[in-house]
N, C-alpha and C positions, 0 to 999 in steps of 0.2 A: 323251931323247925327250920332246916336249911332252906334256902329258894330252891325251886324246884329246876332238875338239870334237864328236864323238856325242851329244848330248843324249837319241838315240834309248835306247842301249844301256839304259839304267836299266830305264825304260818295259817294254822289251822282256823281261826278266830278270822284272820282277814280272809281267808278261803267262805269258810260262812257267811260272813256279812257281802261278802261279792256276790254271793248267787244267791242272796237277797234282791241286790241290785237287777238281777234278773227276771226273778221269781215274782216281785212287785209288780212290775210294766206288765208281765204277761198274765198276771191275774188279773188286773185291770184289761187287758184284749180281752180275756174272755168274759168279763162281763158287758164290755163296750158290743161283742155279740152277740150278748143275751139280747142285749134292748134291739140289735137290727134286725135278730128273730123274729122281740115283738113286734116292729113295725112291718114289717114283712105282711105280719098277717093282718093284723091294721090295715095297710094299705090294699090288702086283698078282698077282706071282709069288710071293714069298718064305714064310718060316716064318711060320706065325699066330702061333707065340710070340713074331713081332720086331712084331709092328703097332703095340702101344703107344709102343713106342722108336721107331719110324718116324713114327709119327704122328708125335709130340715132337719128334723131330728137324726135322719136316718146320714147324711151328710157329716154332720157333728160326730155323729159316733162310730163311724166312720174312719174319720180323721185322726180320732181320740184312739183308737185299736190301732192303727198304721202308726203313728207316732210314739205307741205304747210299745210295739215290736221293734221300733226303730231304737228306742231303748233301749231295752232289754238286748239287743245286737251289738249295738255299740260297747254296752260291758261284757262282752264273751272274753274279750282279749282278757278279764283279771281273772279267769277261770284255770284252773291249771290242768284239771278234770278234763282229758277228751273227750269220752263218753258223757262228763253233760255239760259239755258244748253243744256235740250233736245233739243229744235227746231238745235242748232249748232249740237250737234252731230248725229244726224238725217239729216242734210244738208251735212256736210260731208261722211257721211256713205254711202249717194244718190253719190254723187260726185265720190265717189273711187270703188263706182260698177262699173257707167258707165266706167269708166277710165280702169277699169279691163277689162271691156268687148273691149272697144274697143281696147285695147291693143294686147287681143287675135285675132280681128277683122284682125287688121296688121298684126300679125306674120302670120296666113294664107294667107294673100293676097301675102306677100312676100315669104313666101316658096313655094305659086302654080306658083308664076311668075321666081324664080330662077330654 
């Protein structure tokens, strides 16, 4: 069988595996928000002896979702795709509001409970 005269295929393959490079960090944000959710409510409802550990926790992951968008940002540039460049950075943008808000969400819960 001859090699195949797709010159596309190459292309195509590192175009894939790039917006993996994306796809990964931001799947990781939005788990890293799942758990600020939970602490969220932790912090609201939960034992006054978990606050400190919730707070911390909520810090970390936190951190872990901002560095995880900052990721996923930094490889747009091997995206050739405009439409998902934007769609990614419009999914993480959505991502790190929430994360802000609820971040702020916690430090009030924990400063009205301390």
């Amino acid at each position: 069988m001859p090699p195949s005269s797709d010159s596309t295929q190459p292309t195509e393959l590192v175009q894939e595996k790039s917006r993996r490079t994306i796809e990964v960090p931001l799947q990781i944000a939005e788990l890293c928000l799942e758990v600020l959710e939970h602490a969220r409510v932790v912090t609201s409802k939960g034992n006054r002896n978990a606050l400190a550990d919730a707070g911390t926790g909520v810090f970390l992951a936190h951190s872990a979702l901002k560095a995880s968008v900052y990721t996923a940002e930094s490889n747009l540039e091997l995206i050739e795709d405009p439409s998902a460049v934007t769609e990614a950075e419009e999914r993480g943008a959505k991502i790190e509001r929430r994360a802000d808000e609820v971040l702020k969400q916690v430090k009030a819960n924990v400063e009205e409970t301390v």
